[in-house]
LOVEX-617691 format. One line per field, with one value per residue: residue in one letter; z, x, y of N, C-alpha, C in turn; residue number from 1. Coordinates in pm, whole numbers, plus 32768, in hexadecimal, padded with zeros to 4 digits. Last residue first. Layout:
N
resn	c(A; ...) $
n_zz	c(Z; ...) $
n_xx	c(X; ...) $
n_yy	c(Y; ...) $
ca_zz	c(Z; ...) $
ca_xx	c(X; ...) $
ca_yy	c(Y; ...) $
c_zz	c(Z; ...) $
c_xx	c(X; ...) $
c_yy	c(Y; ...) $
resi	c(NUM; ...) $
END
This chain:
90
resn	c(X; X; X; X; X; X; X; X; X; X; X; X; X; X; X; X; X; X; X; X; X; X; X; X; X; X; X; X; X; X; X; X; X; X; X; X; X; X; X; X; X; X; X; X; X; X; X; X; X; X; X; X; X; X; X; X; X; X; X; X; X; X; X; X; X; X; X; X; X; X; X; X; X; X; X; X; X; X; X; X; X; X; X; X; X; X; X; X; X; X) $
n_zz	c(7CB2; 7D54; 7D0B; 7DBF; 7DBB; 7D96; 7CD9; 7C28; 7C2F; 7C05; 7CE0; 7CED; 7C51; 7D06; 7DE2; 7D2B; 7CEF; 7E18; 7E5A; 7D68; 7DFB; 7EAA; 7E2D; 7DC4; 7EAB; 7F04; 7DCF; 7DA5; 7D29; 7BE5; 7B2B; 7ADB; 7B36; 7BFD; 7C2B; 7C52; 7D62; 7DC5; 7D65; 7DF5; 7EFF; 7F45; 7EE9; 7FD5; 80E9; 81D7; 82BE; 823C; 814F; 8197; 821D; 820A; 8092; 7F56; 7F33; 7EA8; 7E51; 7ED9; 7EDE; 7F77; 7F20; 7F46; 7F38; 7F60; 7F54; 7EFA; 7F47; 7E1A; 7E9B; 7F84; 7EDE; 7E76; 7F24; 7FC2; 7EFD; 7EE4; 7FEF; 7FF2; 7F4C; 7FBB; 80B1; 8081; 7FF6; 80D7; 8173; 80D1; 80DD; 8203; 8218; 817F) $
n_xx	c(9931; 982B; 96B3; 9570; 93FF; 9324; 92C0; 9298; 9254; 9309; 939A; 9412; 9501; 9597; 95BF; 9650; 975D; 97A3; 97FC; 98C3; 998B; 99D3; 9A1A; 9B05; 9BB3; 9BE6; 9C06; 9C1B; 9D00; 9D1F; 9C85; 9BB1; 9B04; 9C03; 9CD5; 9D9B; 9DA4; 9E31; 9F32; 9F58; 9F3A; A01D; A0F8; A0E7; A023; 9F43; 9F2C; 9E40; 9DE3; 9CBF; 9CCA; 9D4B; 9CF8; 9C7B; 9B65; 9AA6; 9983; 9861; 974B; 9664; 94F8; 93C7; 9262; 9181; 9025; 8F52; 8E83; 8EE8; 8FE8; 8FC1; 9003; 90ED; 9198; 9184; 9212; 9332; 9387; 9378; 9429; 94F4; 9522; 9558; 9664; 96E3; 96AF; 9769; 9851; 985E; 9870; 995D) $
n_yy	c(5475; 545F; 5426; 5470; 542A; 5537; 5645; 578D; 587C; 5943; 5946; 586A; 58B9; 5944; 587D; 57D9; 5853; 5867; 574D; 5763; 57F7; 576D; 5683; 5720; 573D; 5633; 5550; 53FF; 532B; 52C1; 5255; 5272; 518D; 50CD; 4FF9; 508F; 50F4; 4FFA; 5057; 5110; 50D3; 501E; 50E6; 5195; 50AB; 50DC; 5134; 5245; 5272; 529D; 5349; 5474; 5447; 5439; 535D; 5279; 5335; 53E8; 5407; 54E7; 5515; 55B2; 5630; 570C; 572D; 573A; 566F; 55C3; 5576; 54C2; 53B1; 53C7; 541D; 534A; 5294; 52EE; 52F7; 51DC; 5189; 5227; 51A1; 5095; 5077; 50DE; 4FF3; 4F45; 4FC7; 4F96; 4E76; 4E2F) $
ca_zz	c(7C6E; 7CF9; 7D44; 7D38; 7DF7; 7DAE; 7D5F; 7C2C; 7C55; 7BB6; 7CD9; 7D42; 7C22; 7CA5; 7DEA; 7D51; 7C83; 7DFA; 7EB6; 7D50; 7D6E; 7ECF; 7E5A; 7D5C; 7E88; 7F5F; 7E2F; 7D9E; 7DBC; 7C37; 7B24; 7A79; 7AC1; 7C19; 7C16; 7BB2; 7CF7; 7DF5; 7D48; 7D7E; 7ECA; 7F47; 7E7C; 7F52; 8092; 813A; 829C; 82A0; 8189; 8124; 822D; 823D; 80F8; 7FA2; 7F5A; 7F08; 7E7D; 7E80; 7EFC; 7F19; 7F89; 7F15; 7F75; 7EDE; 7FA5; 7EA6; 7F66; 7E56; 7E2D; 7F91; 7F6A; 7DE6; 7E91; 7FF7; 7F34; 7E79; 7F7A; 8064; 7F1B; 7F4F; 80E1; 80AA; 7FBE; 8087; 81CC; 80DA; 806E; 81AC; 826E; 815A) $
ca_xx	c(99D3; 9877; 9734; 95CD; 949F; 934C; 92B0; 92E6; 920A; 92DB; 9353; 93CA; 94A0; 9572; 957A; 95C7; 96E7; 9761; 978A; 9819; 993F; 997D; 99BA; 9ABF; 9B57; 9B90; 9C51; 9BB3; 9CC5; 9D8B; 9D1F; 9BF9; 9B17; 9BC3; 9C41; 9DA8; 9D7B; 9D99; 9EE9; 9F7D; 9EE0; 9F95; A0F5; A0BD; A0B3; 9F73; 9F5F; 9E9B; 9E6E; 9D15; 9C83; 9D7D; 9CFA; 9D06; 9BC5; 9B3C; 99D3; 98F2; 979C; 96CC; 955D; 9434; 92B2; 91FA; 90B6; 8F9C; 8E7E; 8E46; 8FC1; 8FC5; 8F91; 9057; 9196; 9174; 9176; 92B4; 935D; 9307; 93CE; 94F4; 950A; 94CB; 95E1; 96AC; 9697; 96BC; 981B; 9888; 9822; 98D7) $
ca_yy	c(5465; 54BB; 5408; 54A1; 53FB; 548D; 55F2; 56EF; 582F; 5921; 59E3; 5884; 5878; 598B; 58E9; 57AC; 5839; 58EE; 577B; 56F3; 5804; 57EA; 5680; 56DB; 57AF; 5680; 55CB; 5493; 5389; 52E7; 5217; 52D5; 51BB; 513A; 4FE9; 507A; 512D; 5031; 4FB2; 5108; 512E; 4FDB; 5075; 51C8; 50DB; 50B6; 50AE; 5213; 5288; 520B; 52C7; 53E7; 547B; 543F; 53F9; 5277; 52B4; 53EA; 53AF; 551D; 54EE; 55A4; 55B2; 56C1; 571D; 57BF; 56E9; 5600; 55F4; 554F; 53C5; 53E5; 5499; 53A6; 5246; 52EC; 5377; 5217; 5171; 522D; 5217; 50CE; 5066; 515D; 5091; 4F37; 4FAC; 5023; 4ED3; 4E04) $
c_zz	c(7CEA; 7D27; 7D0D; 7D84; 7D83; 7DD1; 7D56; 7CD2; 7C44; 7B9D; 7C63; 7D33; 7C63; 7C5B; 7D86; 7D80; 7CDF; 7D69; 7E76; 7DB8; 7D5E; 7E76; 7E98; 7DBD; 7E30; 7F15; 7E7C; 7E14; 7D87; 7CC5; 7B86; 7AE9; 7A69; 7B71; 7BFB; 7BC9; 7C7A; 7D83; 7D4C; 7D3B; 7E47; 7EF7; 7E9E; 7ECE; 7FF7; 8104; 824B; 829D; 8203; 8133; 8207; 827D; 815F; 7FF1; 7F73; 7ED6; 7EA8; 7EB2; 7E8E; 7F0D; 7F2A; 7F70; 7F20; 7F55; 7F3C; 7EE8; 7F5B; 7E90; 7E21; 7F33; 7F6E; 7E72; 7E74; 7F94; 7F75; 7E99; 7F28; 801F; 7F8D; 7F30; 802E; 80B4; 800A; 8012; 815B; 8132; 806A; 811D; 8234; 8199) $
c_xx	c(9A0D; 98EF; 97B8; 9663; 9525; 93E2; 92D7; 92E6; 9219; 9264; 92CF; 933A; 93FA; 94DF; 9521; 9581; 964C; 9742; 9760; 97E8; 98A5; 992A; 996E; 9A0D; 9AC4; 9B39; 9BE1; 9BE6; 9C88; 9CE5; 9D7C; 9C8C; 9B7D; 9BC1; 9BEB; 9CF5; 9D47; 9D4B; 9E29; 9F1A; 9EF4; 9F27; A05D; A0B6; A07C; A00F; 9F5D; 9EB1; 9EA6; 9DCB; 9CBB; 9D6F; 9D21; 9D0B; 9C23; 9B67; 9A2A; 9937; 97F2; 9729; 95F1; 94B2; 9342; 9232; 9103; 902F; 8EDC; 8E44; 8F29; 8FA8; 8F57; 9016; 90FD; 9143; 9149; 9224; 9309; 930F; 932E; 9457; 94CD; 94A5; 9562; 967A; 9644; 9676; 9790; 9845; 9825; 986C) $
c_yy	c(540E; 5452; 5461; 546F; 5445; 54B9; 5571; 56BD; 5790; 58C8; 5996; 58C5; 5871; 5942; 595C; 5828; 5848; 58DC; 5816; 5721; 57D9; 580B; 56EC; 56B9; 5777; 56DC; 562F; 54C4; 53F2; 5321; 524E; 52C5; 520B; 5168; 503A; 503F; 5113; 508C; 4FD0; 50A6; 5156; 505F; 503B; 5168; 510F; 50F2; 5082; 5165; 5242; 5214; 526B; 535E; 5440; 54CB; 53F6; 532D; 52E6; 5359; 53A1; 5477; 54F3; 5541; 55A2; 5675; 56C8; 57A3; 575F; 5667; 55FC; 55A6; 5457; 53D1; 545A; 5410; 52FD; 52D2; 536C; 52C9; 51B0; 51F1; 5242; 5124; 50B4; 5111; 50E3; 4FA2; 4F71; 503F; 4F6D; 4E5D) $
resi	c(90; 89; 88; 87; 86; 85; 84; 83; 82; 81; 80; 79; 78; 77; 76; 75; 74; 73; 72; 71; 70; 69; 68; 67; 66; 65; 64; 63; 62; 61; 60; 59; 58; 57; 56; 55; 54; 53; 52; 51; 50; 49; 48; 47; 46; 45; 44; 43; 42; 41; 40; 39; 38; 37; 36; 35; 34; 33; 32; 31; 30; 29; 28; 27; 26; 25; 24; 23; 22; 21; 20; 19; 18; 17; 16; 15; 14; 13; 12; 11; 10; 9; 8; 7; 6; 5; 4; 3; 2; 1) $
END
């Protein structure tokens, strides 16, 4: 519960921050990927509990480390562009 109301706030203090700042040209971003497979959710799960865990998950399986390197170097690109607020990935 504490995890899941953290990165509500951190999410909605991007957005309050992006339209405060674009006045003075500051972008405000934040990156919130869901469950990763990494050894957060690994640990004291069995590959059947992270099976199960998954199927909740839109596309049914763990967003992989790189996948999120990915979405931290979109935003950059986007950046350039003058896009500002909260962006989530995979």
């Amino acid at each position: 519960m504490h995890y899941v109301a953290s990165k509500g706030g951190v999410l909605s203090l991007t957005r309050a921050m992006a339209l405060e700042l674009a006045p003075y040209h500051i972008r405000v971003n934040a990156i919130a990927p869901g469950l990763t497979d990494t050894a957060q959710p690994r640990y004291g799960s069995s590959e059947a509990e992270l099976a199960d865990i998954a199927c909740a998950i839109p596309f049914g399986r763990m967003a992989q480390p790189a996948e999120i390197v990915r979405g931290v170097s979109g935003v950059r690109e986007v950046r350039k562009g003058g896009a500002t607020g909260p962006w989530s990935t995979p």
